[in-house]
C-alpha positions as CSV (number, residue, x, y, z in Angstrom):
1,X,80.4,10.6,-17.3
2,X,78.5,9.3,-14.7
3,X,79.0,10.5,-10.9
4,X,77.5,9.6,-7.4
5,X,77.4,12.6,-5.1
6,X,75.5,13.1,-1.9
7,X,73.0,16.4,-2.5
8,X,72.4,19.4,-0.3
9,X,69.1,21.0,-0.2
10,X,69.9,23.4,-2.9
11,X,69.1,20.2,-5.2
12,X,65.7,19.9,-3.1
13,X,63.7,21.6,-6.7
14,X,65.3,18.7,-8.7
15,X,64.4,15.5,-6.3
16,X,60.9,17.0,-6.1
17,X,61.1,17.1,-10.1
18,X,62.3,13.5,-10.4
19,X,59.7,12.1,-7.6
20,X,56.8,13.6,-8.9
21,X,58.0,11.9,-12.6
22,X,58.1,8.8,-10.9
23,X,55.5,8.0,-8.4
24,X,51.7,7.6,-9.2
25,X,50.8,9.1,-5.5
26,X,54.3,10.8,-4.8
27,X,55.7,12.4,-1.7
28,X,55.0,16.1,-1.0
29,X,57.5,18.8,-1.3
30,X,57.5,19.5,2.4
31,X,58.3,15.3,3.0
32,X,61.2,16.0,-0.1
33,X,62.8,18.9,2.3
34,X,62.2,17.1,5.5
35,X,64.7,14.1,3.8
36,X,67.6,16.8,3.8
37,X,67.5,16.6,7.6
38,X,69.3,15.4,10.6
39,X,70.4,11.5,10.2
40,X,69.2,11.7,6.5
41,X,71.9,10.6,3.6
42,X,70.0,11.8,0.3
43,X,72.4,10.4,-2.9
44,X,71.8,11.6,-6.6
45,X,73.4,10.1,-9.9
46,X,74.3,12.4,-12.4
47,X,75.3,12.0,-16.3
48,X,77.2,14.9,-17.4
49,X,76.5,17.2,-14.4
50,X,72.6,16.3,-14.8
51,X,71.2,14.4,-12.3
52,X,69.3,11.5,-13.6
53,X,67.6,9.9,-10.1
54,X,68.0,10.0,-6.4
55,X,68.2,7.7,-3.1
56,X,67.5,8.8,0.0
57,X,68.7,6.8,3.3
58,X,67.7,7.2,6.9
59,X,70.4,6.2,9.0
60,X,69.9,5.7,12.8
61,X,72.5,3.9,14.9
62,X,72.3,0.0,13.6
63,X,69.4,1.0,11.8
64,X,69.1,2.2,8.2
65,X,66.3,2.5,5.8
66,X,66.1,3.3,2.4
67,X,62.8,6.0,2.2
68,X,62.9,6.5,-1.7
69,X,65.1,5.9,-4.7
70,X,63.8,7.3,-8.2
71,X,65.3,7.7,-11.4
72,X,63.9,9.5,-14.1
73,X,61.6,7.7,-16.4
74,X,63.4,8.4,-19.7
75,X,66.8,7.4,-17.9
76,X,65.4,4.1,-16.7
77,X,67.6,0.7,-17.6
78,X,70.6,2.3,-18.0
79,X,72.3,1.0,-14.4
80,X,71.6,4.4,-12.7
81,X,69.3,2.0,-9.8
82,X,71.6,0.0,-9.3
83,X,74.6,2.3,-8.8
84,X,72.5,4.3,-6.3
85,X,71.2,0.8,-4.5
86,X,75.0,-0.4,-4.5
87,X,75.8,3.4,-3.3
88,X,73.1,3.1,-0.3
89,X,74.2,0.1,0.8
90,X,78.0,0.8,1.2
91,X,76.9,4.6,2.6
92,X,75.0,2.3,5.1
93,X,77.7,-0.1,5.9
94,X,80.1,2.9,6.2
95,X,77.8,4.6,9.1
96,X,77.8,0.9,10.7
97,X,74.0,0.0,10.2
98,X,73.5,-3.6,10.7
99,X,70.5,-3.6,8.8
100,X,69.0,-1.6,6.1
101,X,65.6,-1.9,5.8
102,X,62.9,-0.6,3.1
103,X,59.0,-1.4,1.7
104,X,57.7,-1.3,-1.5
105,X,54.4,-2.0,-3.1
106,X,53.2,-5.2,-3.6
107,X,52.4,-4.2,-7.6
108,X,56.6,-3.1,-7.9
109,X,58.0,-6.4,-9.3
110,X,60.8,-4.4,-11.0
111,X,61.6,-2.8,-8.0
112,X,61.4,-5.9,-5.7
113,X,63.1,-7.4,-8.1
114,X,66.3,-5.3,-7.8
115,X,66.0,-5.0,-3.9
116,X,66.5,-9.0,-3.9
117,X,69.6,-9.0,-6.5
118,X,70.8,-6.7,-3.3
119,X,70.4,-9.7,-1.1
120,X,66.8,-8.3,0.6
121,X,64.3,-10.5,1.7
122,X,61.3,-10.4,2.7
123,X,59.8,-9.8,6.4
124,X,56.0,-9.0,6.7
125,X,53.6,-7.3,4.6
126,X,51.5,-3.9,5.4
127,X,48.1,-4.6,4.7
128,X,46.3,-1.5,2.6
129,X,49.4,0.7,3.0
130,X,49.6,2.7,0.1
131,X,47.4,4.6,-2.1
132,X,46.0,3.2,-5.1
133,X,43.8,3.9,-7.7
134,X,41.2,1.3,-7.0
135,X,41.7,2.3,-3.1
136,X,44.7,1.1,-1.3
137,X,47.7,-1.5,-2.0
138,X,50.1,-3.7,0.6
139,X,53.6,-2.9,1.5
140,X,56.0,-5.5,1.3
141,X,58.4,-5.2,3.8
142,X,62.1,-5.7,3.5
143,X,65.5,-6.4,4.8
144,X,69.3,-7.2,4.5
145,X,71.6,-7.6,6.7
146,X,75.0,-5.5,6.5
């Protein structure tokens, strides 16, 4: 049965697990713990008590972004994205964000992909933002309004 839960640090082993399955140049462990902080809304989505990805919101007054959101690679196109995207979106409506923001690399067309079926659009680019194998890759910026 699936379930949406927000996680406590205690699930901090299991987020670092699922982000270093997912990302190429992933965050460090210390960034992973720093997420379980003050104004920091970290969401997982589990299948039979096992937790199958995560999303992790930074909420600030009218502000929100969305920092990360992973699910596991053999759990992928089974809806679990899209339950934690609907899931960050209503946790940011629910703290009264106006916005919620996020960027994504250029190369993610599955990714940007979902963030417009959310209603995101685009708003700038980051030139060379992210680490890539040939050197470094734009951020695409994003936005929707709450």
């Amino acid at each position: 049965m699936r379930e949406l839960k927000l996680l406590t640090p205690e699930a901090i082993a299991e987020v670092y697990e699922i982000e270093l399955a997912c990302h190429r140049f992933p965050m460090s462990l210390r960034n992973v713990e720093s997420c379980f902080g003050r104004f920091y809304h970290v969401l997982g989505v589990f299948e039979d008590e096992q937790l199958q990805g995560f999303a992790i919101a930074h909420i600030l007054f009218e502000d929100a972004t969305l920092m990360d959101i992973c699910v596991l690679p053999a759990s992928q196109g089974k809806g679990y994205g899209k339950a934690l995207m609907a899931a960050v979106v209503d946790l940011a409506a629910v703290n009264s964000a106006e916005r919620l923001m996020l960027e994504v690399r250029a190369s993610s067309a599955g990714a940007i992909g979902l963030y417009r079926a959310y209603g995101f659009e685009q708003t700038g680019t980051r030139h060379a933002y992210y680490q890539h194998e040939q050197g470094k890759e734009d951020a695409v910026l994003m936005e929707r309004l709450l």
